[in-house]
C-alpha positions as CSV (number, residue, x, y, z in Angstrom):
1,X,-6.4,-11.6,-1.0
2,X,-9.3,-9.4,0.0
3,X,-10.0,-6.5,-2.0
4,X,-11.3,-3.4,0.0
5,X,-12.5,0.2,-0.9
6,X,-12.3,2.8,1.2
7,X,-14.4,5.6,1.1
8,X,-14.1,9.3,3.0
9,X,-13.9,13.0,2.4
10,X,-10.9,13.5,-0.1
11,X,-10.2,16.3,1.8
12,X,-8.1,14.5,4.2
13,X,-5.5,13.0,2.2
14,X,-3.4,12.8,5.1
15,X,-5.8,9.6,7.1
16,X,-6.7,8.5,3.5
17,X,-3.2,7.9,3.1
18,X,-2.4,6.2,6.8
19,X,-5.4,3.8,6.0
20,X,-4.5,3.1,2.9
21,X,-0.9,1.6,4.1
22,X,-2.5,0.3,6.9
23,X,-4.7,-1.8,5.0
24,X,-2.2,-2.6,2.3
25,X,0.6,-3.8,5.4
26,X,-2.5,-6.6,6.5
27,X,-2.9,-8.1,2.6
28,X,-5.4,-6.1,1.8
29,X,-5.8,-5.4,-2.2
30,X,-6.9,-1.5,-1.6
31,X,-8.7,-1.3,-5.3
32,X,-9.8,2.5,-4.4
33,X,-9.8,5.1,-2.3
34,X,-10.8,9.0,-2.7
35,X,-8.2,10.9,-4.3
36,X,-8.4,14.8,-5.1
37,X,-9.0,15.1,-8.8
38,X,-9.0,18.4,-11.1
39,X,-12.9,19.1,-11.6
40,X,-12.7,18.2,-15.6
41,X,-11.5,14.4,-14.7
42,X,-15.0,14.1,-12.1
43,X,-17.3,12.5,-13.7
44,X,-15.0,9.9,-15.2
45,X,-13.3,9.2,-11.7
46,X,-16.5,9.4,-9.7
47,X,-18.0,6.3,-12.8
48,X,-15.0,4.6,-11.8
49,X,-15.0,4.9,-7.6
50,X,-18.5,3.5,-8.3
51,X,-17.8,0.5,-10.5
52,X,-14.8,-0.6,-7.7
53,X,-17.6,0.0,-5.2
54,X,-19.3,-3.2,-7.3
55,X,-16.2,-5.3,-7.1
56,X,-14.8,-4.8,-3.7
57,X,-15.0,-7.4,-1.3
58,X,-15.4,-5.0,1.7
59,X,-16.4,-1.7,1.9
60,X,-14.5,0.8,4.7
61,X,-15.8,4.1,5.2
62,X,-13.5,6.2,6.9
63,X,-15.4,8.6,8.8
64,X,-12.6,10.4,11.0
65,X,-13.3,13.8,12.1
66,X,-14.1,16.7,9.9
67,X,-15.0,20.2,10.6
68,X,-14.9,19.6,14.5
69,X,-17.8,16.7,13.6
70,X,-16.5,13.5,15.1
71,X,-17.5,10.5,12.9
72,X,-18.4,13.2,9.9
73,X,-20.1,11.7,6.9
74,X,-20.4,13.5,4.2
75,X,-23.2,13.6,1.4
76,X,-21.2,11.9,-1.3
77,X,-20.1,8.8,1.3
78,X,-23.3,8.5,2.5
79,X,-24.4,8.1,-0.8
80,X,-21.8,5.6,-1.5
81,X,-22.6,4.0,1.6
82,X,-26.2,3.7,0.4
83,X,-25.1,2.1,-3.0
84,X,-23.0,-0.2,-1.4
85,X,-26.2,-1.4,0.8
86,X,-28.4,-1.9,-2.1
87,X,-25.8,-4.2,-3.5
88,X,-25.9,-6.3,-1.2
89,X,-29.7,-6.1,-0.9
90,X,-30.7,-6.1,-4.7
91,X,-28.2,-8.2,-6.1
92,X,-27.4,-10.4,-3.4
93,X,-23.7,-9.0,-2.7
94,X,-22.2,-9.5,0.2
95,X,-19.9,-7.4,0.2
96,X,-18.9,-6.5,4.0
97,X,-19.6,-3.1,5.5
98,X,-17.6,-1.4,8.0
99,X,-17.1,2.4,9.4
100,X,-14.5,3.6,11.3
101,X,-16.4,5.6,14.5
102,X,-19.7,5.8,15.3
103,X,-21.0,9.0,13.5
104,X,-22.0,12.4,15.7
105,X,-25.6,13.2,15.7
106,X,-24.5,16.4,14.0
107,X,-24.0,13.9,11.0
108,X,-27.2,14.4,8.5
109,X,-27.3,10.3,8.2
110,X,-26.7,9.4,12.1
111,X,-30.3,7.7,12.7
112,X,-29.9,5.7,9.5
113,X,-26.4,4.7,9.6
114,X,-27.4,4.0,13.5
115,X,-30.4,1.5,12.1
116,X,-28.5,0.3,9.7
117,X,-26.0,-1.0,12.6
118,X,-28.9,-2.4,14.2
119,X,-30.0,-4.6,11.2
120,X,-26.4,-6.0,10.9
121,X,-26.3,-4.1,7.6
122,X,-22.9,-2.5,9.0
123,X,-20.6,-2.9,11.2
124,X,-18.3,-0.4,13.6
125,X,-14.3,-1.2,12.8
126,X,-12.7,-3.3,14.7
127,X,-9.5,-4.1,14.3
128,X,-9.4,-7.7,15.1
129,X,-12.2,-8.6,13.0
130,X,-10.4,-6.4,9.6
């Protein structure tokens, strides 16, 4: 069984929630996904999001829209998006990268999430291939 982490705004609970069945109704171990947490519990949950970033199989980052910005990305899954990329690249990972929709230019990291497409580094969802 392939274990996959899905990364997103925690805001939206609701498409965290359909994914996370969705994924889990394929044979998919979901190991983590973001969950909206009481501020004194952050650092030890964020330590924790991070370290399943390091054993997941396949990273998914859920990038649905999010303040009328289609394919939002916020700082925090960019940043896990970035970690999960020098994984692969430092320590030889290989764990595979997919997000959901193209990103909207209005997204801070469109042109490197764009190159990063480009290099093979990441791939766009489709459903026949996860």
């Amino acid at each position: 069984m392939k274990s996959i982490v899905i990364s997103a705004s925690a805001k939206l609970q609701d498409k965290i929630e359909y994914w996370t069945k969705h994924f889990k109704n394929k044979g998919y171990e979901v190991i983590d996904y973001p969950k909206q947490i009481d501020l004194k519990y952050y650092e030890n949950r964020h330590k924790e999001f991070y370290s399943n970033l390091e054993k997941t199989k396949i990273y998914f980052l859920m990038n649905e829209t999010k303040n009328n910005i289609e394919g939002y990305i916020g700082a925090s899954s960019a940043a896990e998006l970035n970690y999960v990329i020098i994984q692969n690249l430092i320590h030889d990972k290989k764990i595979e990268i997919y997000i959901l929709n193209r990103p909207s230019k209005q997204v801070h990291s469109y042109d490197e999430v764009m190159f990063w497409a480009k290099l093979g580094w990441v791939k766009f969802y489709n459903e026949n291939e996860l």
